[in-house]
C-alpha positions as CSV (number, residue, x, y, z in Angstrom):
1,X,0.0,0.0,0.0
2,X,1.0,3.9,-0.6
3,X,0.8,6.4,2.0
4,X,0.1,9.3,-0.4
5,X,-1.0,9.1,-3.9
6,X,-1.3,12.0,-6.7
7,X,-4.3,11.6,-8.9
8,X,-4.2,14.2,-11.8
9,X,-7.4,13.7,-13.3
10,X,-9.3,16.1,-16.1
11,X,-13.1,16.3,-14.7
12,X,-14.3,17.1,-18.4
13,X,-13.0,13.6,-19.8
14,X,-14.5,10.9,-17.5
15,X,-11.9,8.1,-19.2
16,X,-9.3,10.0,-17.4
17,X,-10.5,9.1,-13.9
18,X,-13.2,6.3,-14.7
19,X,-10.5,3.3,-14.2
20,X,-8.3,5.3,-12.3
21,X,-10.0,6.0,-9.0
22,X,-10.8,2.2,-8.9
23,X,-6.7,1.8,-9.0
24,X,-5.6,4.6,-6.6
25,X,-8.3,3.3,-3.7
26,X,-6.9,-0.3,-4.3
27,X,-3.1,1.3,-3.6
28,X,-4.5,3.2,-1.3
29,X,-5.8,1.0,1.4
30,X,-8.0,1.8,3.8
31,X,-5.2,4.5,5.4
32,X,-3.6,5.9,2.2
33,X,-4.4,9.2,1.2
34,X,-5.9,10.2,-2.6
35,X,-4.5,14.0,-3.5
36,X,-7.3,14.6,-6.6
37,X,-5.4,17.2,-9.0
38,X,-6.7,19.2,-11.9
39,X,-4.7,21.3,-13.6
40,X,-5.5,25.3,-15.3
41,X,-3.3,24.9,-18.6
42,X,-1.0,28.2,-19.0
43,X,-1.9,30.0,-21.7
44,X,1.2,30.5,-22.6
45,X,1.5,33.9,-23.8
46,X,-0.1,37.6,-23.1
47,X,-1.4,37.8,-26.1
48,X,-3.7,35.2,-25.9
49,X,-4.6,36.1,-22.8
50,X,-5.3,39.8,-23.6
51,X,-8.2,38.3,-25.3
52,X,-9.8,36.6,-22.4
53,X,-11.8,38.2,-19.8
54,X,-10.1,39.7,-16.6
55,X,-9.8,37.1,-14.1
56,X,-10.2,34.5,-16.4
57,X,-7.6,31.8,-15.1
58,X,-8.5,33.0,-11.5
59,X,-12.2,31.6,-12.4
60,X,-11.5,28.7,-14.1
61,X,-9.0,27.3,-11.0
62,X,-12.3,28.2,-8.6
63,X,-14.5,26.3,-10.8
64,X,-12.3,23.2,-11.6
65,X,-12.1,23.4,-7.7
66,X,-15.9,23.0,-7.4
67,X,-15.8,20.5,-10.0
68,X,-13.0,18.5,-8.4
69,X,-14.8,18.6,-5.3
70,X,-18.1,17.3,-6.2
71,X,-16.5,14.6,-8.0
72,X,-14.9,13.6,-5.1
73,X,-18.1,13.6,-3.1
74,X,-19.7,11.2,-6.0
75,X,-17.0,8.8,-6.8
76,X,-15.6,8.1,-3.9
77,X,-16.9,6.2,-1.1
78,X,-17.8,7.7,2.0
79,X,-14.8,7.7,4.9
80,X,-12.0,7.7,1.9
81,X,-9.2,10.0,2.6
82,X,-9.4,12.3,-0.7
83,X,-7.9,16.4,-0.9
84,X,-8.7,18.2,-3.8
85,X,-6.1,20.1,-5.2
86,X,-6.2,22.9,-8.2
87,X,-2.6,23.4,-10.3
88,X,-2.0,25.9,-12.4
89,X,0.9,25.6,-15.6
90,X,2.5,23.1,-17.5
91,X,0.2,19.6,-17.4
92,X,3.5,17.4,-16.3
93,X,5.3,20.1,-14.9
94,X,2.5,20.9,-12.5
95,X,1.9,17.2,-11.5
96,X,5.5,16.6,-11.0
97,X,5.6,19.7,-8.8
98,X,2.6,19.0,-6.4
99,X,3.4,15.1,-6.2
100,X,6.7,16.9,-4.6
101,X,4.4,19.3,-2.5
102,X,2.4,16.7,-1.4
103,X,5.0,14.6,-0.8
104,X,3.1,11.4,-3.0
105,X,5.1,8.3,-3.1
106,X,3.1,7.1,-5.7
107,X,1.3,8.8,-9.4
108,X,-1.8,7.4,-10.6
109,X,-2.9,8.7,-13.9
110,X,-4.6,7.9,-17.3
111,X,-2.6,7.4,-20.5
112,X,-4.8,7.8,-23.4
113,X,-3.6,5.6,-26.6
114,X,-2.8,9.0,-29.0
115,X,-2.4,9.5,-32.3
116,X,0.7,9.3,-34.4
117,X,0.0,13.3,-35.0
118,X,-1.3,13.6,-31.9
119,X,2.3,12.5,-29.9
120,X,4.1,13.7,-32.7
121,X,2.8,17.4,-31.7
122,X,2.3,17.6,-28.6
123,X,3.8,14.5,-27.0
124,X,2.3,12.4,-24.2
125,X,1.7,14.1,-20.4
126,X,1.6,10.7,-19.0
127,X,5.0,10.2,-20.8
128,X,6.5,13.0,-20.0
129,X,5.2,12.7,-16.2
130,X,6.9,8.8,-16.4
131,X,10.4,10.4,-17.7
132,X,10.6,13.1,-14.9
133,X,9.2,11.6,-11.9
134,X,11.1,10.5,-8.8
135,X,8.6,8.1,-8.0
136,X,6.6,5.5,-8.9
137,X,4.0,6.0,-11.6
138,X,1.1,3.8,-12.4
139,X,-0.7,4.4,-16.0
140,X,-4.0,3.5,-16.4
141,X,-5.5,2.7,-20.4
């Protein structure tokens, strides 16, 4: 069993958590600890973001917050040990950098099959996660 375990899930695509929460409650135990994460992608540049409205990042790390936390409420059962956590950045960056806040000894996360143009562009986050972390990493298809 894990003591701590990092979850990075995205609430809008349910095949990124669907087999996963299964998995992290079975490395969990009945004492281990589930840190849910969501991550805010950067947007990467001021110009893009001198198009949105003010606040705009600010709102959408409160509502993925609220989202997080209902999912929590529904799809795990009652008495787990679950913390809801909101990143903001990089995908794999920002996973690899609250697994370390947390102080996770063990990643738990969705790897979706991708396309050959798909990887080719933008590369894998579970990959990249895999390559950089310090700890153990479980992947979930």
């Amino acid at each position: 069993m894990f003591d701590r375990i990092l979850l990075p899930i995205d609430v809008t695509h349910p095949e990124s958590w669907e087999k996963a929460i299964p998995a992290a409650l079975q490395c969990a135990g009945t004492t281990g600890e589930i840190h849910l994460l969501g991550v805010v992608h950067d947007l990467g540049s001021a110009v893009v973001s001198s198009f949105l409205p003010e606040g705009f990042e600010q709102k959408a790390m409160e509502d993925l917050k609220t989202r997080l936390a209902e999912l929590a409420q529904s799809q795990f059962p009652a008495g787990s040990n679950v913390m809801v956590h909101v990143g903001h950045g990089h995908v794999p960056e920002t996973i690899l950098r609250i697994a370390e806040q947390t102080n996770a000894d063990l990643i738990v996360m969705h790897s979706q099959p991708a396309t050959e143009l798909q990887t080719l562009l933008v590369g894998s986050n579970a990959n990249k996660v895999v390559r950089h972390a310090t700890i153990p990493v479980l992947t979930i298809r």
